[in-house]
C-alpha positions as CSV (number, residue, x, y, z in Angstrom):
1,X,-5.9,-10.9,58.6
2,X,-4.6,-8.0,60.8
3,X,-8.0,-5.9,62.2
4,X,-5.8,-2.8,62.1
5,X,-6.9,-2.8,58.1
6,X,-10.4,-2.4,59.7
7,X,-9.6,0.8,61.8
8,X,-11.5,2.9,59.5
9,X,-14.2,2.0,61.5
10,X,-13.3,1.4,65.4
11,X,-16.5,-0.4,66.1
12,X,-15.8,-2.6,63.6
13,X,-12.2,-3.2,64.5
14,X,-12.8,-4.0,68.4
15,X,-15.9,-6.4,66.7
16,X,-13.1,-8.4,64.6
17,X,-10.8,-8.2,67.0
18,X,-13.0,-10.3,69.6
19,X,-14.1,-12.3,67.0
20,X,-10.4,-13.6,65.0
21,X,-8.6,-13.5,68.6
């Protein structure tokens, strides 16, 4: 799952992003 889909909400993509890299 790409976190870009999740760039409605910035927060929430840098959270994923630490979390699924």
């Amino acid at each position: 799952m790409d976190p870009g889909i999740l760039c409605f909400n910035c927060t929430c993509l840098f959270r994923f992003n630490f979390v699924y890299s």
